[in-house]
C-alpha positions in Angstrom: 15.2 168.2 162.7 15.2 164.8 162.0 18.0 163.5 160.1 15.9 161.6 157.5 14.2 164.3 156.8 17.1 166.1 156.3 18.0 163.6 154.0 15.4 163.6 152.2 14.8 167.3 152.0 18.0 167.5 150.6 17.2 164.8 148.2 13.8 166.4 146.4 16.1 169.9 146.5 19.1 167.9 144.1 16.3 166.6 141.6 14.6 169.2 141.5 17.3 171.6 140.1 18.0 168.5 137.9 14.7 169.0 136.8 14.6 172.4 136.2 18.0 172.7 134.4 17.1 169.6 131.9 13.5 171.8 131.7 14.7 172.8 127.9 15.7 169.5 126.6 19.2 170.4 125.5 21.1 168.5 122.9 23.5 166.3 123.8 27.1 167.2 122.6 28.4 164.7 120.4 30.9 162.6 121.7 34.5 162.4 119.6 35.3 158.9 118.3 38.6 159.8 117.2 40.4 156.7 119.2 41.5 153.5 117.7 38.7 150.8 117.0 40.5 148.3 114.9 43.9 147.3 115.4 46.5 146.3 113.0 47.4 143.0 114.5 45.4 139.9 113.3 46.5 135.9 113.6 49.0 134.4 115.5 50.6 137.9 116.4 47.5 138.9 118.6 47.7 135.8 120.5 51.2 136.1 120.9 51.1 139.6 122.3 48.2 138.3 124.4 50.4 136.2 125.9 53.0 138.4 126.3 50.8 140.9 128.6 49.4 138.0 130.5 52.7 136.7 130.9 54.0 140.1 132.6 50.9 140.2 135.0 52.0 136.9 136.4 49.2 134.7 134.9 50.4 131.4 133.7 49.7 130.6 130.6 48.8 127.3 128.3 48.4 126.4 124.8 46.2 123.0 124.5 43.7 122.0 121.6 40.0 120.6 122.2 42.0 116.9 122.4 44.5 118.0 125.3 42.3 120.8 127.1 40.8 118.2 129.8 44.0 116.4 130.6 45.8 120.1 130.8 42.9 121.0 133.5 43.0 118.1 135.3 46.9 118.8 135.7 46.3 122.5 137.1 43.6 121.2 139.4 45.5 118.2 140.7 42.9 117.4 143.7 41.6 120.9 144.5 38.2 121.0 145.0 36.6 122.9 141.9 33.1 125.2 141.1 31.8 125.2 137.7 29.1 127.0 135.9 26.0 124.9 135.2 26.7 125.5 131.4 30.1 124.5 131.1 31.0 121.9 128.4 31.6 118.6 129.4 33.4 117.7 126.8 36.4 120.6 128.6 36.1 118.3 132.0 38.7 115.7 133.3 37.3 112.5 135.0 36.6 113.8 138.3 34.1 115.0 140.7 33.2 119.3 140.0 31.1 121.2 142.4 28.4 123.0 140.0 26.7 126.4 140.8 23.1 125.8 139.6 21.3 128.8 138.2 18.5 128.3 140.9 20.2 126.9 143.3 23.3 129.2 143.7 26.3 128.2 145.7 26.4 131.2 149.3 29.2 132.9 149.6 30.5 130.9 152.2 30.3 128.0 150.1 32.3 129.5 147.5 34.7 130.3 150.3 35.2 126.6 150.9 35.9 125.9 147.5 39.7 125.6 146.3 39.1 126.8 142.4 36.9 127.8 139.2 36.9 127.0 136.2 35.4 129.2 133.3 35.2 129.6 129.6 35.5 133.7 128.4 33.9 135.6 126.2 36.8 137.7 124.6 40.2 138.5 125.2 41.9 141.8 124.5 45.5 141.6 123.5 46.3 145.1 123.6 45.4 145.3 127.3 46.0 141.3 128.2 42.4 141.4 129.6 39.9 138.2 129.6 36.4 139.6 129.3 33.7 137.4 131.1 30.1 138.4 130.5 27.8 136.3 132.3 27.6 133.6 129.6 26.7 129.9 130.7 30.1 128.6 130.6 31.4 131.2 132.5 28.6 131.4 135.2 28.3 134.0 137.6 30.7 136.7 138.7 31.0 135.5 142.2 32.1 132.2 141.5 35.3 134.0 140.0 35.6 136.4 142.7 35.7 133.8 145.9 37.7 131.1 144.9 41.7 131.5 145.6 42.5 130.2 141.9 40.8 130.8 138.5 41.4 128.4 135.6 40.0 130.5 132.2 40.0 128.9 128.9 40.1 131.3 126.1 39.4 130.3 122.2 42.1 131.7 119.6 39.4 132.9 117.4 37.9 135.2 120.7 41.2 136.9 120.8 41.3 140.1 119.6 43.6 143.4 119.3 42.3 146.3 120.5 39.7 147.2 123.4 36.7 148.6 121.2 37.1 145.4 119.2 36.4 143.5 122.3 33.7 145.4 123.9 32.1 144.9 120.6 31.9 141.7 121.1 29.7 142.0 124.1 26.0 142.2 124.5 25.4 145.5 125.5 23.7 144.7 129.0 26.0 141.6 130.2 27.7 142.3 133.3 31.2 142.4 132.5 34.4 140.6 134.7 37.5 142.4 133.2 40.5 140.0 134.5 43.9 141.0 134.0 46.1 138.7 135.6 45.7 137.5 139.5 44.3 140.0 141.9 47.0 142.2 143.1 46.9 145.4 144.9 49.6 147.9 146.6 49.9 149.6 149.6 50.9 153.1 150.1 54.2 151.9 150.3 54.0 149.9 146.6 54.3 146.2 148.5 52.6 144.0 146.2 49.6 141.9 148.0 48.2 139.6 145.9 44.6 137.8 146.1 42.8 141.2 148.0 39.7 141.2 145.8 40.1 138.1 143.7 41.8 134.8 142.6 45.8 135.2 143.6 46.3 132.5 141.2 45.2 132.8 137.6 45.9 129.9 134.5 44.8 131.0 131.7 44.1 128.3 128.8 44.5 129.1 125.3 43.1 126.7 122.8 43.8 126.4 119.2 40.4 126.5 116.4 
């Protein structure tokens, strides 16, 4: 027999005993919601412990207000060349020439490939877990442009920073696609020999300014 028919003999047999046993509409058993969805910390001891986690996945980290942010990103670019999403703020961006991923015009992969850095905003960061939470918004663009380029520079608002990781996913529209970053892309072999930039941005600076 032919194996796509095969396939696809196999296929109609799976849903149809899906069918069959959902035939009686059973209830769905309630789901326990017994974890932690507020944390204790609030203030300057959430960003702190933000930090702290970000710190220890070998991010670098940088505290800058709305007056300093453009001359702090200008410093970590130095003369990299640099993608940005079509909806970033200008009022972030140093004097200098930016390479922007239009929404209907998006860069190719290969393009991104030739492209040094990206710079994002974030929608949420999780202290708890030292996770920035990217969702798609128009200042952080979309996920490729984080994934390609060898170094990510993420600014995060104090006021988006939050404890615990319900508290952040809350924070989230529902169907966003979501970028969870916790420090530079790093992976192990069998072995445990660290090798960074795999699947992602080896270098990560995360900017954290004060509202």
């Amino acid at each position: 027999m032919d194996q796509k028919y095969q396939y696809d003999d196999a296929k109609t047999e799976i849903f149809a005993r899906l069918r069959n046993s959902l035939s009686d509409h059973p209830t769905p058993p309630a789901v326990p919601r017994e974890y932690r969805r507020v944390g204790g910390r609030t203030g300057a001891e959430v960003v702190d412990v933000l930090i702290d986690r970000l710190e220890d996945y070998k991010a670098n980290v940088y505290r800058e207000n709305l007056d300093s942010l453009p001359e702090r990103i200008g410093a970590l670019l130095e003369e990299r060349s640099c993608v940005i999403p079509s909806g970033l703020y200008e009022k972030w961006l140093p004097d200098r020439d930016f390479i922007v991923d239009l929404d209907d015009q998006p860069l190719t992969i290969s393009d991104l490939d030739s492209i040094d850095a990206v710079l994002t905003g974030s929608t949420v960061a999780c202290a708890d877990t030292g996770t920035i939470f990217l969702s798609a918004q128009p200042n952080e663009g979309r996920r490729a442009i984080t994934l390609v380029p060898d170094h990510h520079v993420c600014v995060v608002f104090e006021k988006d920073v939050v404890d615990l990781v319900p508290q952040a996913l809350e924070a989230i529209e529902s169907t966003q696609p979501i970028t969870m970053i916790s420090g530079p892309s790093a992976t192990s072999d069998i072995e445990l020999e660290r090798v960074e930039g795999v699947h992602g941005p080896r270098r990560l600076d995360i900017i954290i300014v004060a509202t």
